[in-house]
MIFI-69345 format. One record per atom (N, C-alpha, C): x, y, z. Coordinates in steps of 0.02 Angstrom, whole numbers, plus 32768, in hexadecimal, padded with zeros to 4 digits. Layout:
N
XYZ;...
***
This chain:
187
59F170B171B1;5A3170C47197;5A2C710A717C;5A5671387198;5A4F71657194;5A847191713D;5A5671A57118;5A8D71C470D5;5ABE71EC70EA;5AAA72167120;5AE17251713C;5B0972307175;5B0F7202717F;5B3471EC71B4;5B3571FD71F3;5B03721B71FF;5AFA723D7241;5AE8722D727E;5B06722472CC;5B1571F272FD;5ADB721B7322;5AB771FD7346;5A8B72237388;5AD4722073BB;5AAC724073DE;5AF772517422;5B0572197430;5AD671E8744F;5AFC71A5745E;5B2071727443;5B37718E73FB;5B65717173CA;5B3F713C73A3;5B01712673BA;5ADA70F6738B;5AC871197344;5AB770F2731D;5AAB711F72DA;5A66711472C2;5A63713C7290;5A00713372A1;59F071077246;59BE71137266;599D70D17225;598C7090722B;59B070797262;599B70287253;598B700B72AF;59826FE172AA;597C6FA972E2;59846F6D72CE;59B46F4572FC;59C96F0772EC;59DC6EF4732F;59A66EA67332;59AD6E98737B;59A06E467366;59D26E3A73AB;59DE6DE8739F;59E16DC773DF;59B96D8373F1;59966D767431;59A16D2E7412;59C26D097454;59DD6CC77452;59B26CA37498;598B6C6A748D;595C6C6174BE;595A6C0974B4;59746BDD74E0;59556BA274D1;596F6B87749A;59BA6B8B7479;59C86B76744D;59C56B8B740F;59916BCE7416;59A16BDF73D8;59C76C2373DF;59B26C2F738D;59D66C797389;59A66C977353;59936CD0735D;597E6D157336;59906D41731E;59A16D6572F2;59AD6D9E72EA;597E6DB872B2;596B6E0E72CC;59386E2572AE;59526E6B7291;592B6E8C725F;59536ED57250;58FC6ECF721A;59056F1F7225;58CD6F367204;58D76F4971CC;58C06F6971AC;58CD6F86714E;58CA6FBA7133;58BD6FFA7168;58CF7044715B;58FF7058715F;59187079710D;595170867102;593F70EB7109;595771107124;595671507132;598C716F7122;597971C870E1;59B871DE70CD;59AE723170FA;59BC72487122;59A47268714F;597A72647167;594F728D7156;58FA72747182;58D8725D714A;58F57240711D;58B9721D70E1;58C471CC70E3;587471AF70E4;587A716870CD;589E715E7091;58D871387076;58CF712D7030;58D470E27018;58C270AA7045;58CF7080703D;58A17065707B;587870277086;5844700370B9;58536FBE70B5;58746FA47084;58826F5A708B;58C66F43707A;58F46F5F7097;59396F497088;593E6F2470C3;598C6EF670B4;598B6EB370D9;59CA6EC870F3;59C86EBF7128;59E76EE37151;5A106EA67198;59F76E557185;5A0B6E2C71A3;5A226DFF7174;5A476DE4717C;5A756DB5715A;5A8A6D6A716A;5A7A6D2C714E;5A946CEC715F;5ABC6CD1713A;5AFB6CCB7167;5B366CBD713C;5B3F6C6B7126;5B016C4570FE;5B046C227103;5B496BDE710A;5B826BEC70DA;5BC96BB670F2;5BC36BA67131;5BC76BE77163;5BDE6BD671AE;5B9B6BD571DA;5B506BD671B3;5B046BD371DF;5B2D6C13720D;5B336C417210;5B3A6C92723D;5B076CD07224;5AE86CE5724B;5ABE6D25723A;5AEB6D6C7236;5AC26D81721D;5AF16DCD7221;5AD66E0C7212;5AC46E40723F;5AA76E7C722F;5AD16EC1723E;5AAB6EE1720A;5AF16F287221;5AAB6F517229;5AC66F84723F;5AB06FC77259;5ADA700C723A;5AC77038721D;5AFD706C7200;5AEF707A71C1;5B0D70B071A2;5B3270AE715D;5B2570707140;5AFA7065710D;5AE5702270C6;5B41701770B5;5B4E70307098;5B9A7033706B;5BCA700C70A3;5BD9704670E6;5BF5701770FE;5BF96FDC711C;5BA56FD57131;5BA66F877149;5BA46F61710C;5B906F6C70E2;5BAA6F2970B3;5BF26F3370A9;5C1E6F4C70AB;5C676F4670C0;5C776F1C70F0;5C596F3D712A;5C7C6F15716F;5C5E6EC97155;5C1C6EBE713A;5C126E7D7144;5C3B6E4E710D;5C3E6E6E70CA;5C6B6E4C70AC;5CAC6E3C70C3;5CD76E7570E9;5D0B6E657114;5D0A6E1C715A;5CD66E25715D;5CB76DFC719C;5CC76DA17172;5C976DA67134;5CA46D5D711A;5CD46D4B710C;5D1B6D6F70F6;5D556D7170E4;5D686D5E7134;5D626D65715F;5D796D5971A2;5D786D1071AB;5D2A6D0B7199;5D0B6CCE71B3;5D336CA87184;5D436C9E7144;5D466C7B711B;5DBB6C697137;5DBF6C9C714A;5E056C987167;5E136C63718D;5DE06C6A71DB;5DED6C4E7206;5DAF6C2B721D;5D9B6BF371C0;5D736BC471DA;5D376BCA71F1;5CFE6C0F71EB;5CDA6C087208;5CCF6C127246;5D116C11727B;5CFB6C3072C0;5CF26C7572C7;5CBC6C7F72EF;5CA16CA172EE;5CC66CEB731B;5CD26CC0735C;5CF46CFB738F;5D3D6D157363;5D696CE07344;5D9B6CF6732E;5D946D2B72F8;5D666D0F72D4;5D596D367282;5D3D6D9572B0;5D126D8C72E7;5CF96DD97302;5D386E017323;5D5D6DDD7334;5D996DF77358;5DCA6E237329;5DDF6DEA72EB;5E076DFE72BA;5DE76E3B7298;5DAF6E477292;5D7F6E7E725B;5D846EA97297;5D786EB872D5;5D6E6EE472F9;5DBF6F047304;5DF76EDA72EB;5E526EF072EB;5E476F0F72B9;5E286EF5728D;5E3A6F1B7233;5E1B6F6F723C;5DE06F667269;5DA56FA7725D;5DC66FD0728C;5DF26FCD72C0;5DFE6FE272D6;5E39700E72D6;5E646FE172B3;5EB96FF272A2;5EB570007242;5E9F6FED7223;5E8C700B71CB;5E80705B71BC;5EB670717196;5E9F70B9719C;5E4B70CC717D;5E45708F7142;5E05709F710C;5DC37091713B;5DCB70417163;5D887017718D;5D8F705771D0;5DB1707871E9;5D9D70957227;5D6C70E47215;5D7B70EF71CD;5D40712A71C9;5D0D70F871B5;5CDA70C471D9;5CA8709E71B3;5C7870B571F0;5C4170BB71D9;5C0470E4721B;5BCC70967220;5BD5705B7239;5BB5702F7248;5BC47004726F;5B936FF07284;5B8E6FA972AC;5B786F6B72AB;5B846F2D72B6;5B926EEB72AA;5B656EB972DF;5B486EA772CE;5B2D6E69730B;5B476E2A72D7;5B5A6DFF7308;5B6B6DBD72E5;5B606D94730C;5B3E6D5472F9;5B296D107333;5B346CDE7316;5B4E6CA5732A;5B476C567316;5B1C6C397341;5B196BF1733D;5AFD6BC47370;5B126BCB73BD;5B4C6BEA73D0;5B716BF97405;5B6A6C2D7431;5B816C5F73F2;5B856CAE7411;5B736CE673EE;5B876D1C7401;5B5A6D4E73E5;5B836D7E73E5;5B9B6DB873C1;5BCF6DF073DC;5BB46E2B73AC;5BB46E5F73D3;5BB86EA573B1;5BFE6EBD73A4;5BFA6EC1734C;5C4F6EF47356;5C436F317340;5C836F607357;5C766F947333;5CCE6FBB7320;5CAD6FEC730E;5CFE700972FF;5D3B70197325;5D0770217378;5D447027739C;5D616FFB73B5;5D506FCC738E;5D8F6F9D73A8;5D5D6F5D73D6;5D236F5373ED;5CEE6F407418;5CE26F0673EE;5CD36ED1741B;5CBB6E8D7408;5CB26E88744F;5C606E857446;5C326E827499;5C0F6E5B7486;5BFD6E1874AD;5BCF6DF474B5;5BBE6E0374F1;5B6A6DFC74E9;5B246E187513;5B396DC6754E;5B266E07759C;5B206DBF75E1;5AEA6DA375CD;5ABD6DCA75A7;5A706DB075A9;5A5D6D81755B;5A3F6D617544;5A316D4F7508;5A0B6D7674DA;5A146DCF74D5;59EB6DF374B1;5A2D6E2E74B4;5A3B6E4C7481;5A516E827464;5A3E6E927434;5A386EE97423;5A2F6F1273E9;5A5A6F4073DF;5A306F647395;5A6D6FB07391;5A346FC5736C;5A5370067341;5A25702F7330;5A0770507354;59EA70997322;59D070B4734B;599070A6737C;596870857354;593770507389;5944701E73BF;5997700173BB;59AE6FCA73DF;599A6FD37434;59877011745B;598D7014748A;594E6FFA7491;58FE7016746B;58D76FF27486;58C56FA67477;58E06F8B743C;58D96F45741C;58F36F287463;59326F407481;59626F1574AB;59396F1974E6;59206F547510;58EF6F70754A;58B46F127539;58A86F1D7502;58566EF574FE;58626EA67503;58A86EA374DD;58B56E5574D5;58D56E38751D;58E76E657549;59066E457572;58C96E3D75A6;58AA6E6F75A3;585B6E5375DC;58366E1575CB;583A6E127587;57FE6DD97552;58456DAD757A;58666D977566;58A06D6C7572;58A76D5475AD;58AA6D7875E3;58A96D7B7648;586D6D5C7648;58286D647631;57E16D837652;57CE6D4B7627;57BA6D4475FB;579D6D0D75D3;57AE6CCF75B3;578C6C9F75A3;57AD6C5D7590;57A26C5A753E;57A06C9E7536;57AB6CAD74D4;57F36C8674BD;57E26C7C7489;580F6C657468;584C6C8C7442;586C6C927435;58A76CB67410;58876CDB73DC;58746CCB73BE;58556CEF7373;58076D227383;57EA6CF373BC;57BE6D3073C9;57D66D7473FB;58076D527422;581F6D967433;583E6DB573FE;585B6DB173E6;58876DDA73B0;583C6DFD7389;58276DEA7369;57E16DF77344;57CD6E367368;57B06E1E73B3;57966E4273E3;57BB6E8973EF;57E26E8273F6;582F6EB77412;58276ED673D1;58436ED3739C;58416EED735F;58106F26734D;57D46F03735B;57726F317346;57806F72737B;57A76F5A73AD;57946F8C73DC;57D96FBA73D8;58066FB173BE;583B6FE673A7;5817700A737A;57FD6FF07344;57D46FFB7311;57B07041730A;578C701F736B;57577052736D;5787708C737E;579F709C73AB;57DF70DD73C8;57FC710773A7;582870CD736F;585870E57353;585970F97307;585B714972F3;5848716672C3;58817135728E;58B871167296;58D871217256;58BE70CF7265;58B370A47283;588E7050726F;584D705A725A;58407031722F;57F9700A721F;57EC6FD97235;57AC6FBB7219;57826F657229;57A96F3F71F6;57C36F5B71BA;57C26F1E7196;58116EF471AF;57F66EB671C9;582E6E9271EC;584B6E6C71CE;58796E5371DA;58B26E1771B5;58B26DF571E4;58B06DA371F4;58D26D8D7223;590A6D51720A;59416D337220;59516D027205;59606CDD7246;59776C8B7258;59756C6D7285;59AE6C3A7291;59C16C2D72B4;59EC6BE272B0;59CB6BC472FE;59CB6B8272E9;59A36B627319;59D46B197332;
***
């Protein structure tokens, strides 16, 4: 999470990795704990994944600290609207972030999963669920996502060791991730 808010060209934002890999029933989601205020560490163990326990849903942002705990507090207010579903509650937050004059200047991104499904939102309006059972974001998300989907295709790993696996090796790449991992699970 970047202090200056500052986008690499491909609109991902730097600081974090958060990747979530659904395999066999379960579900993963992982995010690392380097918090970055330009090019400085200032933070190695922030939690950066979230279990919403009422509705058992995971939840990780990518972005701006401030505003993802916005979007996500907005997010439980969703959930808590419409019951806990999940696709409805991502749909409605991705109208608000989109169409809100205050939520559309917010510089983050959202992974959210239940027992079901899984969706990335973001400000423009996007609620994408992955063909595959592995999506990320962040600026690491490309290689967490690159690693989990081979471990995932290629091996008879389990959900949590791919995620684990995928993670170390963003880790290794990606200047604004670390090792120190979070994982949380629904099974």
């Amino acid at each position: 999470m970047n202090g200056s808010r500052q986008k690499e060209e491909d609109g991902m934002f730097h600081g974090t990795t958060i990747l979530c890999v659904r395999k066999d029933g379960k579900v993963v989601m992982a995010g690392d704990g380097q918090v970055t205020m330009n090019n400085t560490v200032v933070k190695a163990g922030a939690k950066k994944v979230r279990r919403l326990n009422e509705y058992n849903i995971l939840a990780g942002f990518a972005g701006s600290t401030a505003d993802a705990f916005t979007l996500i507090e907005r997010f439980e207010e969703k959930l808590r609207k419409y019951s806990g579903n999940l696709t409805r509650s991502a749909v409605e937050l991705a109208k608000d972030w989109r169409s809100d004059k205050f939520l559309r200047r917010l510089e983050a991104l959202l992974l959210v999963a239940d027992k079901e499904r899984t969706y990335m939102i973001s400000g423009m309006g996007d609620v994408i669920e992955p063909d595959t059972g592995v999506i990320a974001i962040g600026s690491g998300g490309s290689y967490a996502y690159a690693a989990a989907r081979a471990l995932s295709e290629n091996t008879g790993m389990e959900a949590r060791n791919i995620a684990e696996e995928s993670m170390k090796i963003a880790a290794d790449i990606c200047v604004f991730t670390n090792h120190n991992l979070q994982l949380e699970e629904i099974a």
